[in-house]
N, C-alpha and C positions, 0 to 999 in steps of 0.2 A: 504494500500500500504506500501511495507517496506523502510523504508527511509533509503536515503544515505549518506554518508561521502561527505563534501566538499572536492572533487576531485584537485589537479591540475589542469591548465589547461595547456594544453602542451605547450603554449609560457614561461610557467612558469618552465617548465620541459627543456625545450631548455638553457635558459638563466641559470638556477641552476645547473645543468649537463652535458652541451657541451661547452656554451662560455663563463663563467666565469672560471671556472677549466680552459679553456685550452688558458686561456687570448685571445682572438680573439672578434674581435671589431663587431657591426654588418653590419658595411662596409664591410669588410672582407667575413663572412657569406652572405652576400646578394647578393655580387660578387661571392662567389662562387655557391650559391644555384641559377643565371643565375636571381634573382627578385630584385625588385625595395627595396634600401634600408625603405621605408615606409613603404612598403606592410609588410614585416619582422620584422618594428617594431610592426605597429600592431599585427600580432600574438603573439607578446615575452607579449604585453601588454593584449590578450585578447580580444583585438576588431575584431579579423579574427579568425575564426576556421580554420584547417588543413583541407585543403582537399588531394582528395588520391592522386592529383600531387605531392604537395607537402611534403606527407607522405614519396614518392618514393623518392623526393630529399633530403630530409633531412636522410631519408636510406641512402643513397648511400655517405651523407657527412659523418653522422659521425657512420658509419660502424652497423647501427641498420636495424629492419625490417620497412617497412612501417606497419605494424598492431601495432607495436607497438605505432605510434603517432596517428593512428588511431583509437586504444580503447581510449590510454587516452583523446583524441575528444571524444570519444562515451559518454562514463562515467561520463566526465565531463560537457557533454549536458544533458544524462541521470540525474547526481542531480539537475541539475539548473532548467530541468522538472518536478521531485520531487515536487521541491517546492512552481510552479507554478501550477501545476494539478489541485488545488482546482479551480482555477479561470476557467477553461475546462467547460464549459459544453454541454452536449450532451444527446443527448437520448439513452437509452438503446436499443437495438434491438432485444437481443438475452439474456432472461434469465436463 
């Protein structure tokens, strides 16, 4: 299997790239995004993954697509699978 890069994960990508640069608290962000200031931090933190509601709101805050926080979810579940796959197992069924 090819291994991947420790990706971002998109709380990580929010916090580095929308609400730091643009000084805005996660009060701020939480009230705007319509969610509970905790649910918010978990994601900036990595304990919630984006989902595509969320994708779409975070679109529409700060002027991106929702695929875009939606790969970086994908990719950054894709390596942390990576790294766990050995522990998978399964049988084969199809040689």
């Amino acid at each position: 299997m090819p291994r991947m890069h420790s990706p971002a994960h998109p709380g990580q990508i929010l916090e580095e790239l929308y609400i730091k640069p643009h000084n805005l608290t996660i009060t701020e962000v939480a009230g705007a995004l319509g969610v509970a200031r905790k649910n918010l931090y978990a994601i900036i933190k990595g304990e919630y993954s984006v989902s595509v509601e969320m994708a779409f709101k975070l679109s529409k805050a700060f002027d991106t697509t929702p695929e875009f926080w939606l790969q970086a979810q994908m990719n950054y579940d894709l390596a942390k699978g990576y790294k766990e796959a050995s522990k998978i197992k399964v049988k084969r069924l199809i040689k």
